[in-house]
mmJSON file of the N, C-alpha and C atoms, coordinates in Angstrom:
{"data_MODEL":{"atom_site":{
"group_PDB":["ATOM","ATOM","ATOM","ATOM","ATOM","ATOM","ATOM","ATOM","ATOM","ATOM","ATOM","ATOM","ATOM","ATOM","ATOM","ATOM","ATOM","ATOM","ATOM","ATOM","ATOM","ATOM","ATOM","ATOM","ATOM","ATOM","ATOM","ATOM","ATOM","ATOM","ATOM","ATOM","ATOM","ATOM","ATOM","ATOM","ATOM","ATOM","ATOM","ATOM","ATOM","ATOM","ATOM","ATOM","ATOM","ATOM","ATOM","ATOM","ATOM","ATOM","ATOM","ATOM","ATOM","ATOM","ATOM","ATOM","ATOM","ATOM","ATOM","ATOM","ATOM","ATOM","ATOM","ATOM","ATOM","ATOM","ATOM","ATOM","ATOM","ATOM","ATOM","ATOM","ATOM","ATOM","ATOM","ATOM","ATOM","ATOM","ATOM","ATOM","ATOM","ATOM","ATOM","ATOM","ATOM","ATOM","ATOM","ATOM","ATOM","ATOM","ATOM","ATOM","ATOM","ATOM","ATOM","ATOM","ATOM","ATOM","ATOM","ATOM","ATOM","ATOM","ATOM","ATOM","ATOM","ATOM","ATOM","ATOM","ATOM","ATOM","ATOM","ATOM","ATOM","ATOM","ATOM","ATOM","ATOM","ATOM","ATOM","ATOM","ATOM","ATOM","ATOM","ATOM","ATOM","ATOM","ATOM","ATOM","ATOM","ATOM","ATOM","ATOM","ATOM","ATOM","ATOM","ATOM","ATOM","ATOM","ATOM","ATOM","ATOM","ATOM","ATOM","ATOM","ATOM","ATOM","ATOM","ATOM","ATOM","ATOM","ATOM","ATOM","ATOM","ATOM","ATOM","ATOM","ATOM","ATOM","ATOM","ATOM","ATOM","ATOM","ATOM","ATOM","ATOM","ATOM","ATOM","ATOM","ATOM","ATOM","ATOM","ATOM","ATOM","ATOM","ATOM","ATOM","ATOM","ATOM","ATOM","ATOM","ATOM","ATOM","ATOM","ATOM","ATOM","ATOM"],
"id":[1,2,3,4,5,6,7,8,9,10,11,12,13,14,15,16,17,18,19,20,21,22,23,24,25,26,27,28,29,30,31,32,33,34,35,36,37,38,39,40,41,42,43,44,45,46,47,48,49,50,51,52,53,54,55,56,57,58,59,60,61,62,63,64,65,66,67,68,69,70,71,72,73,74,75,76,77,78,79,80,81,82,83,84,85,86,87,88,89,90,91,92,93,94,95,96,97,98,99,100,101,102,103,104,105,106,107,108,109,110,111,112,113,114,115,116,117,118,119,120,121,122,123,124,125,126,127,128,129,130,131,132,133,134,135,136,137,138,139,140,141,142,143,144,145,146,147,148,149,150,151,152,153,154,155,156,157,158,159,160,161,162,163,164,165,166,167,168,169,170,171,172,173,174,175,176,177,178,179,180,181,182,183,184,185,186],
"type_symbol":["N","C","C","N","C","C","N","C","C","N","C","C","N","C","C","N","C","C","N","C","C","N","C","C","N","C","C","N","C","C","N","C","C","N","C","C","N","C","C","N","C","C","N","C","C","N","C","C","N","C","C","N","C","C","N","C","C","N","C","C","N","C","C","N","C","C","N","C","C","N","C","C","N","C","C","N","C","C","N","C","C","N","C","C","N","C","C","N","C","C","N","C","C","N","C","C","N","C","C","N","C","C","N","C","C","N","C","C","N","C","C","N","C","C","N","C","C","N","C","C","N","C","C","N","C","C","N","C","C","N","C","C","N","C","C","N","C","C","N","C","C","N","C","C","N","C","C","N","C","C","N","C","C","N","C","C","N","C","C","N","C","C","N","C","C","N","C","C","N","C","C","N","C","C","N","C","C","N","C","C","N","C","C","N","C","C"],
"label_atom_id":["N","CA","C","N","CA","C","N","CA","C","N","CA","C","N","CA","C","N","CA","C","N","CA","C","N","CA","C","N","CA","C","N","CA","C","N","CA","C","N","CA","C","N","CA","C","N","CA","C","N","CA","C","N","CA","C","N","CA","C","N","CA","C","N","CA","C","N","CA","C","N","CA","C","N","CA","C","N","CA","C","N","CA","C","N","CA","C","N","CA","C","N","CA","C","N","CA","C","N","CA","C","N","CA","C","N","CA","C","N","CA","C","N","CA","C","N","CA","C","N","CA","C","N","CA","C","N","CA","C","N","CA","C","N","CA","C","N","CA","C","N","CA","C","N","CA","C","N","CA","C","N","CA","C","N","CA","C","N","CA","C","N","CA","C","N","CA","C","N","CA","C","N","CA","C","N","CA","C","N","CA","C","N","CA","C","N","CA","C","N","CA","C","N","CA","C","N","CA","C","N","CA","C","N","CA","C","N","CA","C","N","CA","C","N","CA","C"],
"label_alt_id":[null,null,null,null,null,null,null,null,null,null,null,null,null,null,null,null,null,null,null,null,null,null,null,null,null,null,null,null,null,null,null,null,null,null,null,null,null,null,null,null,null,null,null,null,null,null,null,null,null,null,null,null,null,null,null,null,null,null,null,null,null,null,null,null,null,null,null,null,null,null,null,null,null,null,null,null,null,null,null,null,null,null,null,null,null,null,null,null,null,null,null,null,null,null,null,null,null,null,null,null,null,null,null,null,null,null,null,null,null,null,null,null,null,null,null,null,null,null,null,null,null,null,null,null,null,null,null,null,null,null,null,null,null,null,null,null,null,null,null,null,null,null,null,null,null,null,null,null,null,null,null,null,null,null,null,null,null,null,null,null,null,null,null,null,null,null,null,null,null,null,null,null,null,null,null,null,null,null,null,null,null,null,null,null,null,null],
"label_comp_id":["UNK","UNK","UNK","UNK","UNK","UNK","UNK","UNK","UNK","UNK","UNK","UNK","UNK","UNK","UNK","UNK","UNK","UNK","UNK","UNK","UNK","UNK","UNK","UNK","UNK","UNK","UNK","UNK","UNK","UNK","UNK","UNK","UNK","UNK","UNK","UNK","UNK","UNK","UNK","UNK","UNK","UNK","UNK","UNK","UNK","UNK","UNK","UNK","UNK","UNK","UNK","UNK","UNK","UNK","UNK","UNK","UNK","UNK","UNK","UNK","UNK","UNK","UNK","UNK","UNK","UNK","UNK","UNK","UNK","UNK","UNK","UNK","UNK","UNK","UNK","UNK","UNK","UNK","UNK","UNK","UNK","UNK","UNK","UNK","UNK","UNK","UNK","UNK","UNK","UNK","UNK","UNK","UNK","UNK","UNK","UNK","UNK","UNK","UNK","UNK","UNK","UNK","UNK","UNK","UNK","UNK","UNK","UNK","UNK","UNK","UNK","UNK","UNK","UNK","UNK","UNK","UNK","UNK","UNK","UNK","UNK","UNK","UNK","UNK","UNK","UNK","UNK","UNK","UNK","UNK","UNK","UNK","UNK","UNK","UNK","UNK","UNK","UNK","UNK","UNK","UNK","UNK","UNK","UNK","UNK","UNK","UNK","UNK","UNK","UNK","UNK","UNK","UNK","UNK","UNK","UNK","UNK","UNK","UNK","UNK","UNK","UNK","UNK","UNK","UNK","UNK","UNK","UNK","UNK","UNK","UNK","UNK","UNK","UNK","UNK","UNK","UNK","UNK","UNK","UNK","UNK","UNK","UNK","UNK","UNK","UNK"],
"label_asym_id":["A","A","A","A","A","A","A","A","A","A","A","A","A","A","A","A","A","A","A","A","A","A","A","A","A","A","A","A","A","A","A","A","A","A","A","A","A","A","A","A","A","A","A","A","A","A","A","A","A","A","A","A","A","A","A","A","A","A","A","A","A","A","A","A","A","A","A","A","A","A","A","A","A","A","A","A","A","A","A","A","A","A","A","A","A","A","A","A","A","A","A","A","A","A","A","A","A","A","A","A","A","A","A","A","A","A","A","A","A","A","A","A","A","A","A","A","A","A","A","A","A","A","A","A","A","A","A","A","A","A","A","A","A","A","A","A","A","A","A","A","A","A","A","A","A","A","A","A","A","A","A","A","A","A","A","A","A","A","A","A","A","A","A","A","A","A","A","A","A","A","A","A","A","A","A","A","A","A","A","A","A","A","A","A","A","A"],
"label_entity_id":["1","1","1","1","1","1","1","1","1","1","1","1","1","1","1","1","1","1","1","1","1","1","1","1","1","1","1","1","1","1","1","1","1","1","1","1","1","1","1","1","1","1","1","1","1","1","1","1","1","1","1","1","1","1","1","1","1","1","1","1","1","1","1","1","1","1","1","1","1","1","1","1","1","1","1","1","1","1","1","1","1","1","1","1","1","1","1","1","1","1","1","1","1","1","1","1","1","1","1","1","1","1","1","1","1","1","1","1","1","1","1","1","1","1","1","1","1","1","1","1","1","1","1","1","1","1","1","1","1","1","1","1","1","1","1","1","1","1","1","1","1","1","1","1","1","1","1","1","1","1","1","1","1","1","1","1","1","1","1","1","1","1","1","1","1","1","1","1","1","1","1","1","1","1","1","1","1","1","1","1","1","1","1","1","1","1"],
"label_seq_id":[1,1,1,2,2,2,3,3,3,4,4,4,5,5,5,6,6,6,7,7,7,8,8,8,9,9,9,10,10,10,11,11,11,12,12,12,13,13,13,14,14,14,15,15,15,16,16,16,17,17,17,18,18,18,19,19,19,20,20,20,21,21,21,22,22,22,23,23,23,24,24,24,25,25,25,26,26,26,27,27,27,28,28,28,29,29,29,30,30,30,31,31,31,32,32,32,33,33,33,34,34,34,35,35,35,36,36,36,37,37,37,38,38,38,39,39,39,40,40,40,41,41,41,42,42,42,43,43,43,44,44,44,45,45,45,46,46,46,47,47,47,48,48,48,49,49,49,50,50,50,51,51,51,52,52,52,53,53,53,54,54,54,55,55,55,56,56,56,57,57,57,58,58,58,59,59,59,60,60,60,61,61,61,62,62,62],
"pdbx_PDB_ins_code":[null,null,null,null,null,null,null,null,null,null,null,null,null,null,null,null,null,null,null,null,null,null,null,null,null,null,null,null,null,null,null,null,null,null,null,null,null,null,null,null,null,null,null,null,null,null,null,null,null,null,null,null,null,null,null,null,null,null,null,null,null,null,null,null,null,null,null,null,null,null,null,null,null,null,null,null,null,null,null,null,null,null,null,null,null,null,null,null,null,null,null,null,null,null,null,null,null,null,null,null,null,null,null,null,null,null,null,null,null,null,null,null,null,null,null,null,null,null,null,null,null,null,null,null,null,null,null,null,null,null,null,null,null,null,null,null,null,null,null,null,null,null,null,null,null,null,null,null,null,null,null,null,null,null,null,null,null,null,null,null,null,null,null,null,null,null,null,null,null,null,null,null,null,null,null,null,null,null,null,null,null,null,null,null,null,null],
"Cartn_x":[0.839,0.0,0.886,0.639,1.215,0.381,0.583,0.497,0.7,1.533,1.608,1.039,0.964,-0.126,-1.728,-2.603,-3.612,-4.659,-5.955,-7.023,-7.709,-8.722,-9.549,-10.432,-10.475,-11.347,-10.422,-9.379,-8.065,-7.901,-7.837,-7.362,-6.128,-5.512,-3.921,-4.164,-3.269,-3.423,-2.325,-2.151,-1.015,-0.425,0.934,2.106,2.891,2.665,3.595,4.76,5.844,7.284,7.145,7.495,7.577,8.537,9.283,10.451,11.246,11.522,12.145,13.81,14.092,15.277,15.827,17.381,18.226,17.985,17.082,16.31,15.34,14.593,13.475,13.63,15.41,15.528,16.677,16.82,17.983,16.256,15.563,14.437,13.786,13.605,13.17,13.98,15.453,15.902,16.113,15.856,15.847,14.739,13.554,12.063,12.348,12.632,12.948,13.661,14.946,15.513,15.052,13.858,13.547,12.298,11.603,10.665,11.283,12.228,13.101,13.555,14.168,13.909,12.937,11.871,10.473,10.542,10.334,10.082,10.579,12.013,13.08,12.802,12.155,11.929,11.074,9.986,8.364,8.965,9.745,10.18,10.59,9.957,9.974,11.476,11.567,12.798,12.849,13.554,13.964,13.661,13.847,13.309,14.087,13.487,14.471,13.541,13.99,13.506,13.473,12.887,11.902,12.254,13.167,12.596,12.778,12.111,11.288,12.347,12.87,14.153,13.258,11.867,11.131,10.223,9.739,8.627,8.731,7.404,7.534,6.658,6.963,5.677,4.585,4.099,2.367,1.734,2.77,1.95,1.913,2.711,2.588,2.557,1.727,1.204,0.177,-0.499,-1.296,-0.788],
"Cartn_y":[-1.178,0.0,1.244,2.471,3.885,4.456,4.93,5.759,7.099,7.418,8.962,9.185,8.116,8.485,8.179,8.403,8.809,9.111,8.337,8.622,9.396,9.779,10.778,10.82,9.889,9.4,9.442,9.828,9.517,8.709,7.478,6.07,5.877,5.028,4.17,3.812,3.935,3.367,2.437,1.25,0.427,0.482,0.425,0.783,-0.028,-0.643,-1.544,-1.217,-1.961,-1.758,-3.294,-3.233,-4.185,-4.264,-4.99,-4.996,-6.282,-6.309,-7.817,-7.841,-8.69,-8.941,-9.732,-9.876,-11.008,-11.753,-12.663,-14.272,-14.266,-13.222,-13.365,-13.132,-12.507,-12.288,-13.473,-14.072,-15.591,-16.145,-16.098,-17.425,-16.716,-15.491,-15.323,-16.024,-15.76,-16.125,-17.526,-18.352,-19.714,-20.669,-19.673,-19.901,-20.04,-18.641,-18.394,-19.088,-19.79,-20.939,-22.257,-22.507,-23.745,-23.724,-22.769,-22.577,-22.761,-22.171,-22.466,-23.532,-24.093,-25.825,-26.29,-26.172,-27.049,-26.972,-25.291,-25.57,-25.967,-25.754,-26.677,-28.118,-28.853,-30.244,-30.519,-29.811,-29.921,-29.744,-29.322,-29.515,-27.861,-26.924,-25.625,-24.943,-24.043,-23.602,-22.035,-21.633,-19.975,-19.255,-19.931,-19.354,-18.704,-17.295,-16.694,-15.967,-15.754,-15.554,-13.824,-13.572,-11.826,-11.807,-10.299,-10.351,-8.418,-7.968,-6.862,-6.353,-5.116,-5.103,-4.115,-3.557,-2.402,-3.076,-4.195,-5.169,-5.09,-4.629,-4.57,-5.271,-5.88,-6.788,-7.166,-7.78,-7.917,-8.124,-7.515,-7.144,-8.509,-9.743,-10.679,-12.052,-11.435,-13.015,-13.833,-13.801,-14.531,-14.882],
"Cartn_z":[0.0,0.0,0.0,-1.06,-0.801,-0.134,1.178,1.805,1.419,0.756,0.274,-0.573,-1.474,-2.651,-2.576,-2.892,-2.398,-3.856,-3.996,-4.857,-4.53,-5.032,-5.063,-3.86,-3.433,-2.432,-1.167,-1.016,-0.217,0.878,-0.297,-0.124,-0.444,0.262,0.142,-1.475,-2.397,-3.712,-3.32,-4.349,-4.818,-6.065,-5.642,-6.471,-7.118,-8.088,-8.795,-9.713,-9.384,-9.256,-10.613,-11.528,-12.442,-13.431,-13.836,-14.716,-15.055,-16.423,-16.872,-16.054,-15.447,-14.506,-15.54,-15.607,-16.025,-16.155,-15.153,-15.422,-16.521,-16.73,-17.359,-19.15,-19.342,-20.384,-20.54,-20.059,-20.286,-20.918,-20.119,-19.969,-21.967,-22.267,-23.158,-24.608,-24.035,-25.261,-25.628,-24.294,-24.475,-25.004,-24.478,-24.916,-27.002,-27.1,-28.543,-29.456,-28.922,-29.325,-29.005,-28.24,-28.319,-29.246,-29.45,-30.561,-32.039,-31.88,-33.268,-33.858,-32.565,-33.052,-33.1,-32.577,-32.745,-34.066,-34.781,-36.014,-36.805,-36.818,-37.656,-37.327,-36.295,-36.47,-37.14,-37.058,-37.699,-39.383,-40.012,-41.165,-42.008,-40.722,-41.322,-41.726,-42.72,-42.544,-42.826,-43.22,-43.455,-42.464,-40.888,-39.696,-39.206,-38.276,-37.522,-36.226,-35.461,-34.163,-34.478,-33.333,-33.33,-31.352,-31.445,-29.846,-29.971,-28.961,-28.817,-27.635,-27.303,-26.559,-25.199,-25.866,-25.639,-24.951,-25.44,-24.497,-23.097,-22.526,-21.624,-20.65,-19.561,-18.674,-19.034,-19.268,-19.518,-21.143,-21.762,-23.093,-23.819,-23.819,-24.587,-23.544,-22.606,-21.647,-22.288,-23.169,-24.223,-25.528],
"occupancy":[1.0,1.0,1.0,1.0,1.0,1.0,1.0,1.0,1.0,1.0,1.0,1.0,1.0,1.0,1.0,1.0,1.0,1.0,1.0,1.0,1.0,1.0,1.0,1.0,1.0,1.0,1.0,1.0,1.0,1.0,1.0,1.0,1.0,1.0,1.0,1.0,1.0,1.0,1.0,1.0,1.0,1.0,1.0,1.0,1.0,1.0,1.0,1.0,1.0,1.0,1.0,1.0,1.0,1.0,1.0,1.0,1.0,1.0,1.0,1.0,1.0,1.0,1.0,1.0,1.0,1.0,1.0,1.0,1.0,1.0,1.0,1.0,1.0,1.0,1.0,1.0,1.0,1.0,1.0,1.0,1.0,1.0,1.0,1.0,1.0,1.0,1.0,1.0,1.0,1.0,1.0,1.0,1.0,1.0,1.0,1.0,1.0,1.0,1.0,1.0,1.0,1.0,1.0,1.0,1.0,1.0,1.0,1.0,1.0,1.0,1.0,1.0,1.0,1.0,1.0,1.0,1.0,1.0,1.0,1.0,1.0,1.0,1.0,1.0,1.0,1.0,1.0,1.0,1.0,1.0,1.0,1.0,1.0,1.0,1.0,1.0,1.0,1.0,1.0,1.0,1.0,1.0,1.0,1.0,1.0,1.0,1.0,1.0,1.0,1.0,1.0,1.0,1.0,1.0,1.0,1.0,1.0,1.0,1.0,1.0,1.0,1.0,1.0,1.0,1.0,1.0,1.0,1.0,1.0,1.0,1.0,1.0,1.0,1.0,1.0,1.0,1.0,1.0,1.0,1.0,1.0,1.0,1.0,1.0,1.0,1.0],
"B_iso_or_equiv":[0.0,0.0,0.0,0.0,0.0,0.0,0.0,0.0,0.0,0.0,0.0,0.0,0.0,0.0,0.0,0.0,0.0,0.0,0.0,0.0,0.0,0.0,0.0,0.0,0.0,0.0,0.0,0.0,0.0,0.0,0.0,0.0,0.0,0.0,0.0,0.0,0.0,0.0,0.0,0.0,0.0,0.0,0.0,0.0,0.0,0.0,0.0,0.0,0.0,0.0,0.0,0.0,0.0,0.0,0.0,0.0,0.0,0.0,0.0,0.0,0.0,0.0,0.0,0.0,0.0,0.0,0.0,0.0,0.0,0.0,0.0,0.0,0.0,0.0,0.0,0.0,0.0,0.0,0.0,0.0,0.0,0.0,0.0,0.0,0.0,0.0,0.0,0.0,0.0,0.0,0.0,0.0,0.0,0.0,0.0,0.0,0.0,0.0,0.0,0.0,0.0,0.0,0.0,0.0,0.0,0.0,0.0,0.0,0.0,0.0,0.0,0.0,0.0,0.0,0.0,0.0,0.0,0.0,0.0,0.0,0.0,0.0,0.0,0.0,0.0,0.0,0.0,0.0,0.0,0.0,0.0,0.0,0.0,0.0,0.0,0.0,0.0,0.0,0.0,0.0,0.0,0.0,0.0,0.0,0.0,0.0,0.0,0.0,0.0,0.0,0.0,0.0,0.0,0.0,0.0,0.0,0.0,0.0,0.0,0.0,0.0,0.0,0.0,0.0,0.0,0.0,0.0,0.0,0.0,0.0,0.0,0.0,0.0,0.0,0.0,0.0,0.0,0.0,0.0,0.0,0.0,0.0,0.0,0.0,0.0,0.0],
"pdbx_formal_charge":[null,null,null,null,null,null,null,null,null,null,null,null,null,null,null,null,null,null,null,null,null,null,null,null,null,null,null,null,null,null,null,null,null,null,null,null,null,null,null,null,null,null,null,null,null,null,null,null,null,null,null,null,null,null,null,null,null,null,null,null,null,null,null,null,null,null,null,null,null,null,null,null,null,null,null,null,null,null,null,null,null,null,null,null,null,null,null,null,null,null,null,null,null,null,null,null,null,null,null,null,null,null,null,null,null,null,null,null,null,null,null,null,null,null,null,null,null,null,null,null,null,null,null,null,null,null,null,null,null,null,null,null,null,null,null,null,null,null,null,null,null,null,null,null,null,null,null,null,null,null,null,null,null,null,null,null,null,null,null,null,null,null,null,null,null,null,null,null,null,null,null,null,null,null,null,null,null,null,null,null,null,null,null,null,null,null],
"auth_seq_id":[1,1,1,2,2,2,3,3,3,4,4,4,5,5,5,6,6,6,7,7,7,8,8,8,9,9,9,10,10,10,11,11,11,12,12,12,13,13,13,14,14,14,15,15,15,16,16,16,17,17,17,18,18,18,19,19,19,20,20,20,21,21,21,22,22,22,23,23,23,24,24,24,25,25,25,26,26,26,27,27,27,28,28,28,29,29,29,30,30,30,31,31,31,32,32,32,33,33,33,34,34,34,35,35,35,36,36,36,37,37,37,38,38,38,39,39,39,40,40,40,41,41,41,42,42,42,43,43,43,44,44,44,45,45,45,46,46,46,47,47,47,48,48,48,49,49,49,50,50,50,51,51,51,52,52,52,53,53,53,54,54,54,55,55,55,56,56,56,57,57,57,58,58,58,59,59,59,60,60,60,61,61,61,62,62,62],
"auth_comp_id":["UNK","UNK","UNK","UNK","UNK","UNK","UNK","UNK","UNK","UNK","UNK","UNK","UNK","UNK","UNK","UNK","UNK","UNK","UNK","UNK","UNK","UNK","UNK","UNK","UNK","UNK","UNK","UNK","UNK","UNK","UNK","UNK","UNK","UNK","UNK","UNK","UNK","UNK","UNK","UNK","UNK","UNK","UNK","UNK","UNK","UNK","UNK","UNK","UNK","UNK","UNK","UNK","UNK","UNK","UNK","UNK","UNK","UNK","UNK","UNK","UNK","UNK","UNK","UNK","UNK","UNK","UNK","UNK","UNK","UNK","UNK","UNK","UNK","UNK","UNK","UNK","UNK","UNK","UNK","UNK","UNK","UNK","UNK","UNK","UNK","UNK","UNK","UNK","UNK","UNK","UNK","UNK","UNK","UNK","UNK","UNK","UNK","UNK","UNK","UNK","UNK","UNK","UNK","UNK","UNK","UNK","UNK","UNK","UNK","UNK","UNK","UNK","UNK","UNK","UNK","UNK","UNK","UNK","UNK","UNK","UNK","UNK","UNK","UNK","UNK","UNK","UNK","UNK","UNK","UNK","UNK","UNK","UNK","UNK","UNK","UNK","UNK","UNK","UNK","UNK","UNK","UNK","UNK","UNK","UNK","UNK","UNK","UNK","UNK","UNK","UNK","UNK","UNK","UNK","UNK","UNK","UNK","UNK","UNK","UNK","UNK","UNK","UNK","UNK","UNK","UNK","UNK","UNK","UNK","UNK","UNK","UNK","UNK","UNK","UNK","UNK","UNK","UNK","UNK","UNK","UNK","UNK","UNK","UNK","UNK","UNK"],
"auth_asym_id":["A","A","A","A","A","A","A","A","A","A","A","A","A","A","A","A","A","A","A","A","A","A","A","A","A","A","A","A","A","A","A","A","A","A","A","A","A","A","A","A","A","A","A","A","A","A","A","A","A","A","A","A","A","A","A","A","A","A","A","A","A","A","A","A","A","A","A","A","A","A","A","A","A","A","A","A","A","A","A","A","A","A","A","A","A","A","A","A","A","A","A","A","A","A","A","A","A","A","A","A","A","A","A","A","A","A","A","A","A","A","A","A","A","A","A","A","A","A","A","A","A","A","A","A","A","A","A","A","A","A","A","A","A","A","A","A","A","A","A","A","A","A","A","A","A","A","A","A","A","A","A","A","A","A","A","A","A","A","A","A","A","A","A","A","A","A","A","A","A","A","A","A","A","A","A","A","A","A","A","A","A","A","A","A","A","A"],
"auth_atom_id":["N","CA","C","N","CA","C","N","CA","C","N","CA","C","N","CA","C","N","CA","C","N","CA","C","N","CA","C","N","CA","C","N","CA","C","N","CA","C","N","CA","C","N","CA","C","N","CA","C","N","CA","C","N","CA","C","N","CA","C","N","CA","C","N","CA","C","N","CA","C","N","CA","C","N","CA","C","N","CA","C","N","CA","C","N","CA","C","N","CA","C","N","CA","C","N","CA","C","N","CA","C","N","CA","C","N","CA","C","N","CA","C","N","CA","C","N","CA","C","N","CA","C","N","CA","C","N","CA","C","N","CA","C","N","CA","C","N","CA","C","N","CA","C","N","CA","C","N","CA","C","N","CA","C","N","CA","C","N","CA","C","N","CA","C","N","CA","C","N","CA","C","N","CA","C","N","CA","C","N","CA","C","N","CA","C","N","CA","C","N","CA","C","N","CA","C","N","CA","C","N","CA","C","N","CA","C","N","CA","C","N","CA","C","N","CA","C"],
"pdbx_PDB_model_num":[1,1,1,1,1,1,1,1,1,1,1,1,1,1,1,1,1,1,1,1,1,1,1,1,1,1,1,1,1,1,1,1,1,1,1,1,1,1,1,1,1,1,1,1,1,1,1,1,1,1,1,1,1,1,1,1,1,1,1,1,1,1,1,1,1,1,1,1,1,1,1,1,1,1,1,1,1,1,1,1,1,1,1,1,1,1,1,1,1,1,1,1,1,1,1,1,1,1,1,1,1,1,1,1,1,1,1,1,1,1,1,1,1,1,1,1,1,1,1,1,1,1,1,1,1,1,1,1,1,1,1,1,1,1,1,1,1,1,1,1,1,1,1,1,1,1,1,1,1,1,1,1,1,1,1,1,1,1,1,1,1,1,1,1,1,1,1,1,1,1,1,1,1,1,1,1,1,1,1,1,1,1,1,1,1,1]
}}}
């Protein structure tokens, strides 16, 4: 809870602190290379991986 910060109604709001850490960008690029092989097994080729440097939390959880 922020205490200093305060809605309209002056209530405690909550403050989220969110950001990709070291783990989460090892884990992306490993994700990305194991997709890559999938598709190179499945028979696909002329493949190349896509990563977003700007992406930020949330936007590609689906």
């Amino acid at each position: 809870m922020n205490t200093t910060l305060r809605d309209k109604w002056g209530l405690p709001t909550v403050t989220f602190d969110c950001e990709f850490k070291e783990n989460e960008k090892a884990m992306s690029k490993d994700m990305q290379a194991d997709a890559i092989e999938i598709l190179e097994t499945a028979g696909f080729t002329d493949i190349s991986g896509w990563d977003d440097p700007k992406n930020d939390p949330g936007l590609c959880i689906h």
